[in-house]
NUSE-270881 format. One record per residue (C-alpha): x, y, z. Coordinates in steps of 0.25 Angstrom, whole numbers. Example, Ala and Ser with C-alpha at 12.3 -4.5 7.8 and 13.67 -1.06 7.14 Angstrom:
REM residues 2
<atom <49; -18; 31>>
<atom <55; -4; 29>>
REM end
This chain:
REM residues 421
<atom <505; 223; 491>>
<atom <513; 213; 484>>
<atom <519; 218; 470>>
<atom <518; 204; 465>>
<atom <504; 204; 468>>
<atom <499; 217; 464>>
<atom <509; 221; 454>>
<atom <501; 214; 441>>
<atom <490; 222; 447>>
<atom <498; 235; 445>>
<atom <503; 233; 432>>
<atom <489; 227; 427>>
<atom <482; 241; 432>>
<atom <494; 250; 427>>
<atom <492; 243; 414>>
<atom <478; 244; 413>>
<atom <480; 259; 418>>
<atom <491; 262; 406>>
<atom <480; 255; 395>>
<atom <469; 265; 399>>
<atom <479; 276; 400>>
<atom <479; 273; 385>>
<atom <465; 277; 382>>
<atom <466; 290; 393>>
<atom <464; 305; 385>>
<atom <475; 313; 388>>
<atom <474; 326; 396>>
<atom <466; 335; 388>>
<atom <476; 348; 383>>
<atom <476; 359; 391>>
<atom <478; 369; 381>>
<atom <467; 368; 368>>
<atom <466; 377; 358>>
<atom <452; 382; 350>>
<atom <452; 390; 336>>
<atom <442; 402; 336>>
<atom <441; 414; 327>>
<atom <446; 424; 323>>
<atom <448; 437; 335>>
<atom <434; 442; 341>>
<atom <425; 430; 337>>
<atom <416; 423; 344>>
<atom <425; 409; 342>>
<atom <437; 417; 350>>
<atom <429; 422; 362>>
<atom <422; 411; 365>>
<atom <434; 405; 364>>
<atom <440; 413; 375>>
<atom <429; 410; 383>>
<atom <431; 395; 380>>
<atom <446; 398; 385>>
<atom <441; 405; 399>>
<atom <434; 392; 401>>
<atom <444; 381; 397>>
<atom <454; 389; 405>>
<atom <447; 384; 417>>
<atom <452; 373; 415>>
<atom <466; 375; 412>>
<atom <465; 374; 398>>
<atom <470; 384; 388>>
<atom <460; 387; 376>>
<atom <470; 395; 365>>
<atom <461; 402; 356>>
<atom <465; 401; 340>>
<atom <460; 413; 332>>
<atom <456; 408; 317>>
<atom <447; 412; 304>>
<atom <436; 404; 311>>
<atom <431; 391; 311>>
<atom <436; 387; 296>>
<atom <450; 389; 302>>
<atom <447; 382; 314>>
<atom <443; 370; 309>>
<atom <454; 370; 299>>
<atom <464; 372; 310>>
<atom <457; 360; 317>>
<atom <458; 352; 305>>
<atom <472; 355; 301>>
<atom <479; 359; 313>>
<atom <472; 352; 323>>
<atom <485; 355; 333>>
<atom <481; 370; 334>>
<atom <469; 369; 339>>
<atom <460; 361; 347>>
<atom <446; 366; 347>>
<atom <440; 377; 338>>
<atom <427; 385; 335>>
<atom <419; 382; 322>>
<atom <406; 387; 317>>
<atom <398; 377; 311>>
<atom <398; 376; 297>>
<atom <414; 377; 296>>
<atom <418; 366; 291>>
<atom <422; 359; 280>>
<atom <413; 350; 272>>
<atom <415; 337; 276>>
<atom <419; 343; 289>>
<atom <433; 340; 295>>
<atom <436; 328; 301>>
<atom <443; 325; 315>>
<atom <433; 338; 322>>
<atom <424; 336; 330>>
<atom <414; 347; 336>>
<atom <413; 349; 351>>
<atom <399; 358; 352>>
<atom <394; 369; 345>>
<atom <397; 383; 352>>
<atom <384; 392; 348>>
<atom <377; 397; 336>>
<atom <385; 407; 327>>
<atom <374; 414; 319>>
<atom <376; 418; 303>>
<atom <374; 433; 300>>
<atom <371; 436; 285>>
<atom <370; 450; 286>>
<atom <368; 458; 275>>
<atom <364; 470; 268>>
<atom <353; 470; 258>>
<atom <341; 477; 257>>
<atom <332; 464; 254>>
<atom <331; 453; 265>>
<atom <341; 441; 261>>
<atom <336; 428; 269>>
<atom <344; 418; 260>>
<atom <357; 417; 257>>
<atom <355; 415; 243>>
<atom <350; 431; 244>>
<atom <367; 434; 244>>
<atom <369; 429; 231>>
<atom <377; 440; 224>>
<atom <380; 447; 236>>
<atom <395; 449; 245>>
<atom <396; 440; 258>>
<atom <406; 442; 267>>
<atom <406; 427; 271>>
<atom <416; 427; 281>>
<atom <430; 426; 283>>
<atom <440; 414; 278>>
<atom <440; 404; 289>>
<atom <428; 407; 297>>
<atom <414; 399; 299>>
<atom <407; 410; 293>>
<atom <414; 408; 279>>
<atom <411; 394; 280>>
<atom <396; 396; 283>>
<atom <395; 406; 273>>
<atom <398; 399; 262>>
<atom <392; 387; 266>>
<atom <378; 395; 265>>
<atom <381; 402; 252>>
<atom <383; 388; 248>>
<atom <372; 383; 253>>
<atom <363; 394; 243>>
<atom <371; 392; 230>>
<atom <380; 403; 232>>
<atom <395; 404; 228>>
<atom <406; 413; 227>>
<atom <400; 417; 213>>
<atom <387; 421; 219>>
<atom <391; 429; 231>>
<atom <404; 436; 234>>
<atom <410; 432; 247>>
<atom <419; 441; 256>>
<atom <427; 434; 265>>
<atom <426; 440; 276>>
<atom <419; 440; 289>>
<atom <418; 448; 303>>
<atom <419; 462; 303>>
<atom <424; 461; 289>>
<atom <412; 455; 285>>
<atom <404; 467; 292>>
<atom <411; 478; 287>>
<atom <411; 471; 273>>
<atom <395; 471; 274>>
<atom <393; 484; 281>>
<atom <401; 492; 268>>
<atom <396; 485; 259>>
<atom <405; 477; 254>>
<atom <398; 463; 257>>
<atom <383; 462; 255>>
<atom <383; 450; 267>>
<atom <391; 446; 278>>
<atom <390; 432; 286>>
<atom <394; 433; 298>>
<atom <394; 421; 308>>
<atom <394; 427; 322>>
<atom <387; 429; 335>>
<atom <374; 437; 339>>
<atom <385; 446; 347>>
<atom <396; 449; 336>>
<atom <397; 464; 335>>
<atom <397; 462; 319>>
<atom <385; 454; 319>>
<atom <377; 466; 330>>
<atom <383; 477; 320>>
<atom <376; 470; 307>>
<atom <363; 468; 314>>
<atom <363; 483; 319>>
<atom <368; 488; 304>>
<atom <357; 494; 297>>
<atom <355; 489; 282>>
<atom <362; 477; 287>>
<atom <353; 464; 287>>
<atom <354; 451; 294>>
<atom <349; 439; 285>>
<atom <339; 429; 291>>
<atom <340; 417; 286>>
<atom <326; 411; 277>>
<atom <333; 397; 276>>
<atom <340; 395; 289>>
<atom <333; 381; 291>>
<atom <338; 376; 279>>
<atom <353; 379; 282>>
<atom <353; 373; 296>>
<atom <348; 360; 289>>
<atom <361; 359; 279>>
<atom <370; 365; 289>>
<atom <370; 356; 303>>
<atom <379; 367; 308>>
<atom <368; 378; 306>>
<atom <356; 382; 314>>
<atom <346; 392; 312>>
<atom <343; 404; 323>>
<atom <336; 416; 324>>
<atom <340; 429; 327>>
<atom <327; 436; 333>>
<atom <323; 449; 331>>
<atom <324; 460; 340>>
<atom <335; 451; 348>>
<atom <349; 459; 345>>
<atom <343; 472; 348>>
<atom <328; 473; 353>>
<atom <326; 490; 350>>
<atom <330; 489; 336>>
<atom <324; 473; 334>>
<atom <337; 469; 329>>
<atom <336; 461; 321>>
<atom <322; 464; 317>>
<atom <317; 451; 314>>
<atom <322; 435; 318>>
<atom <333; 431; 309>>
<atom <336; 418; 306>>
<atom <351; 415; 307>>
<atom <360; 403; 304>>
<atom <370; 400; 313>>
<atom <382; 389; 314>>
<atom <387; 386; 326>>
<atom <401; 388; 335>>
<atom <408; 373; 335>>
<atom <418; 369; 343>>
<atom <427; 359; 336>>
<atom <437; 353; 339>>
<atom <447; 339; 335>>
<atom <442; 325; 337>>
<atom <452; 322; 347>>
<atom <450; 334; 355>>
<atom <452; 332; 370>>
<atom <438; 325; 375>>
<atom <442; 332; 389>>
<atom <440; 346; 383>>
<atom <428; 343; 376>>
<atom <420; 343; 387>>
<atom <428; 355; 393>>
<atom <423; 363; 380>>
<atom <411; 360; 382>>
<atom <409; 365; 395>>
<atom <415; 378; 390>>
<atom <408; 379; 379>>
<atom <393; 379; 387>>
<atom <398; 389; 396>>
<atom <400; 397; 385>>
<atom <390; 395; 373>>
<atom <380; 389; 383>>
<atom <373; 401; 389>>
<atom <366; 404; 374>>
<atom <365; 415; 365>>
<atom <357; 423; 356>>
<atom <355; 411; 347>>
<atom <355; 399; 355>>
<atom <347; 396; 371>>
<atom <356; 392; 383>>
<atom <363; 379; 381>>
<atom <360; 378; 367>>
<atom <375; 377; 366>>
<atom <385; 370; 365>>
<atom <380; 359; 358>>
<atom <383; 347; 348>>
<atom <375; 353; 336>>
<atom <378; 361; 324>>
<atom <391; 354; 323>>
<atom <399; 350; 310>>
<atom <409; 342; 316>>
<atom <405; 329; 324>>
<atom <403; 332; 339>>
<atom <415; 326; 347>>
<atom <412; 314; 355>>
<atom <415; 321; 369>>
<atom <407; 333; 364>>
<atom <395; 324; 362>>
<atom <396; 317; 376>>
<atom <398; 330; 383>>
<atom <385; 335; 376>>
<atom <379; 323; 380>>
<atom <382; 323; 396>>
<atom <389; 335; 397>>
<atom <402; 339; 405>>
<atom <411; 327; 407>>
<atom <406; 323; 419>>
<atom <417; 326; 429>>
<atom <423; 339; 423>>
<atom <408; 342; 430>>
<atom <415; 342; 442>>
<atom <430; 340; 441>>
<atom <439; 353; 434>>
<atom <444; 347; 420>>
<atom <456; 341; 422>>
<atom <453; 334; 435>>
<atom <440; 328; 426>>
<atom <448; 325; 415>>
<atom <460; 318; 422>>
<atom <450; 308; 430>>
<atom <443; 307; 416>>
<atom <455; 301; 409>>
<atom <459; 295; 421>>
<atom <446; 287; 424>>
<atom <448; 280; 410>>
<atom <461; 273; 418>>
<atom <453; 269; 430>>
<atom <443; 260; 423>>
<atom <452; 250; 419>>
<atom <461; 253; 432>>
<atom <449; 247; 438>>
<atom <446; 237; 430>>
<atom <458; 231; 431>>
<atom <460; 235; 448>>
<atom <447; 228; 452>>
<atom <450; 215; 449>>
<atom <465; 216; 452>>
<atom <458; 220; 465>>
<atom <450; 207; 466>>
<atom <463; 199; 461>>
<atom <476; 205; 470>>
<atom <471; 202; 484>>
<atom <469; 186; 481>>
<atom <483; 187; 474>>
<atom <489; 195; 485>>
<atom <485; 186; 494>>
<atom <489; 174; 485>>
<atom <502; 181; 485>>
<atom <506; 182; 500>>
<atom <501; 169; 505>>
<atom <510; 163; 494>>
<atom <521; 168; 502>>
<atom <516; 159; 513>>
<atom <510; 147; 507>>
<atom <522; 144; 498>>
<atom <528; 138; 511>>
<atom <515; 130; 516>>
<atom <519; 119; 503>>
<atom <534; 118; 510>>
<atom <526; 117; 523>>
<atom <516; 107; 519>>
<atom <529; 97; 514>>
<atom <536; 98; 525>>
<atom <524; 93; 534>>
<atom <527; 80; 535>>
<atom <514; 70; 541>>
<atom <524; 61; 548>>
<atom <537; 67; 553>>
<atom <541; 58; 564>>
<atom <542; 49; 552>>
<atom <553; 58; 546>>
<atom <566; 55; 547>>
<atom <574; 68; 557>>
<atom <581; 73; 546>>
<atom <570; 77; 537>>
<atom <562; 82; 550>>
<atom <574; 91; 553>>
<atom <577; 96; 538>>
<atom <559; 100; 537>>
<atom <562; 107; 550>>
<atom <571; 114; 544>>
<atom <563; 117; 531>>
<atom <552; 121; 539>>
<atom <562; 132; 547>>
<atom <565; 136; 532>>
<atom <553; 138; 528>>
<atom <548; 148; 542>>
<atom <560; 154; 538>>
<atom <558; 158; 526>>
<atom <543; 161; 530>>
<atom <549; 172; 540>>
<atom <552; 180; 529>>
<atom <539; 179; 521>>
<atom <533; 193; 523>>
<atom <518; 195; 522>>
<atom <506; 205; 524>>
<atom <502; 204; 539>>
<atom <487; 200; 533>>
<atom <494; 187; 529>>
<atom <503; 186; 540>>
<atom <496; 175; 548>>
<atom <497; 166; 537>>
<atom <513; 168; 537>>
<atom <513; 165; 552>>
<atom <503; 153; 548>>
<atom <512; 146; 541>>
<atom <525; 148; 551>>
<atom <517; 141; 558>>
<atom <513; 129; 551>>
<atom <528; 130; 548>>
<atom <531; 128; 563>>
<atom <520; 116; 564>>
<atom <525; 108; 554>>
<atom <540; 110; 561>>
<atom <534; 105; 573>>
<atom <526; 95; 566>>
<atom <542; 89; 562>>
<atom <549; 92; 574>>
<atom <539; 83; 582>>
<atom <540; 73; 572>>
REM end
């Protein structure tokens, strides 16, 4: 092919190429890291089961213990280098909430237990008013919620004395009496919340107004505990409790790597998408009960599910021919009509070679000769042995060889046209 021909062509689709490189992702990181909780929580195994998943794909998860999800959304507001991804119960953050997060799906429900020990049933939380509430820990979402609910029924620090701390703490605080009320934000599972609901003179409180909360506070929903369901041969509990519960978030930065949304989000329904106690197969994950707008990849993986060729591909082969692909639309957009425009222009090309002699030919083929005088005859003769020389040189394709031969042969006409003369 000839390099005048076709070499605007190449530098047209290298051009073209280099502008779309432009808007290409870069290669999602192969190392992310998510903040979790504090050691033997919920947030840290499922995060360890996130890490068996992701692993798969040759992608390390490193799992930062904190407070809970007050920290972890401070970190991902402050130190947005540490961390990538993190786990947040609903009702953590701040009001207004922070900006530049965005929330991936949320995880499952994590019940409230107010358990306390009374000898009168206490349905509302304005019954704690004078009492001692281990509200949790600094940091974590169960302080958060906590306070946000005393707030909710007029109470402050004057009318309830709040312990901060949670856990086993809290338990131990409650079971000798030194806290009259413990809050604990936990699963169905958790040994401290199984231990509480086994404790005799130990109460669990079944929320009168649970419909009212979950119309102020998005990130709340109302669920039942039904009776009998912990343990059948001693009905525990011993009638259906009504229990509020926020929901596990994942959250994350709005620039987070749109390749390892979708990733997430296929970990996260192998995990949380089997059910629990609370909630029926494939209730989760899902878009709701979220406090920080859902992130746009999020919402179309919702919408159609898995990216359609990590379907079929392992990540990183779908992900390179995904960012790759962006290249190849206007590669063909520029290539088909370069297609369409090279032949004729080749073709132009190297039939110039040939017809550039045909004009000197054409002035040399005199109408009368014989009426020449000798010399001029001789000096065309030997323009026209120039010119076949010059056209043994000429080098083209053999497709256009017969035109090359053609012309030496209207070269020699024309020399025998003068000779005769």
């Amino acid at each position: 092919m000839h390099i005048k021909t076709f070499g605007p062509a190449i530098l047209i689709a290298l051009a073209g190429c280099f502008i779309a490189w432009q808007f290409v992702n870069p290669a999602p990181p192969d190392t992310i890291t998510i903040a979790t909780g504090q050691q033997g929580g919920a947030y840290v195994l499922f995060a360890e089961r996130y890490r068996e998943i992701l692993a798969r794909e040759d992608i390390t998860l490193n799992i930062l213990e904190t407070a809970g999800s007050v920290e972890n959304l401070g970190l991902l507001e402050e130190d947005p280098l540490s961390i990538d991804i993190a786990f947040v119960q609903g009702g953590s953050a701040a009001r207004p909430p922070a900006q530049g997060l965005v929330s991936l799906a949320s995880l499952y429900y994590e019940p409230l237990w107010v358990f306390y020990r009374d000898a009168a049933e206490l349905t509302r939380i304005t019954q704690l008013q004078h009492k001692r509430i281990a509200s949790g820990e600094p940091g974590s979402g169960t302080q958060s919620v906590t306070r946000t609910l005393l707030q909710d029924n007029g109470l402050d620090d004057a009318q309830v004395t709040q312990l901060p701390v949670g856990g086993e703490a809290a338990v131990s605080a409650l079971l000798g009496g030194k806290a009259d009320a413990v809050f604990l934000v936990a699963s169905v599972e958790s040994p401290l919340v199984q231990q509480l609901l086994r404790t005799p003179g130990i109460r669990l409180m079944s929320f009168e107004r649970a419909e009212a909360y979950t119309r102020q506070h998005h990130f709340l929903s109302r669920i039942t505990l039904p009776e009998g369901v912990i343990e059948l041969q001693d009905n525990i509990p011993a009638q259906d409790t009504t229990l509020l519960a926020a929901t596990a978030n994942l959250v994350s930065h709005e620039d987070f790597h749109p390749a390892l949304v979708g990733l997430l989000l296929q970990a996260a329904e192998e995990i949380h998408g089997a059910g629990s106690l609370f909630a029926g197969p494939d209730t989760f994950p899902n878009q709701q009960n979220l406090e920080f707008p859902l992130d746009s990849g999020a919402r179309r993986y919702f919408r159609f599910g898995p990216p359609f060729l990590q379907r079929f591909l392992p990540f990183w082969t779908a992900n390179l021919i995904d960012r790759i692909k962006i290249m190849l639309i206007p590669l063909l957009a520029l290539l088909i009509p370069l297609m369409k425009v090279m032949p004729p222009t080749y073709r132009w090309q190297v039939r110039k070679k040939i017809y550039r002699w045909y004009s000197e030919l054409q002035a040399l083929d005199f109408e009368h000769p014989e009426a020449m005088p000798a010399e001029t005859i001789r000096a065309s003769v030997q323009k026209l042995d120039d010119i076949e020389e010059e056209v043994r040189k000429v080098k083209v394709p053999l497709s256009y060889s017969d035109e090359l031969y053609n012309l030496r042969l209207h070269i020699e006409m024309v020399r025998n046209k003068m000779r005769q003369g």
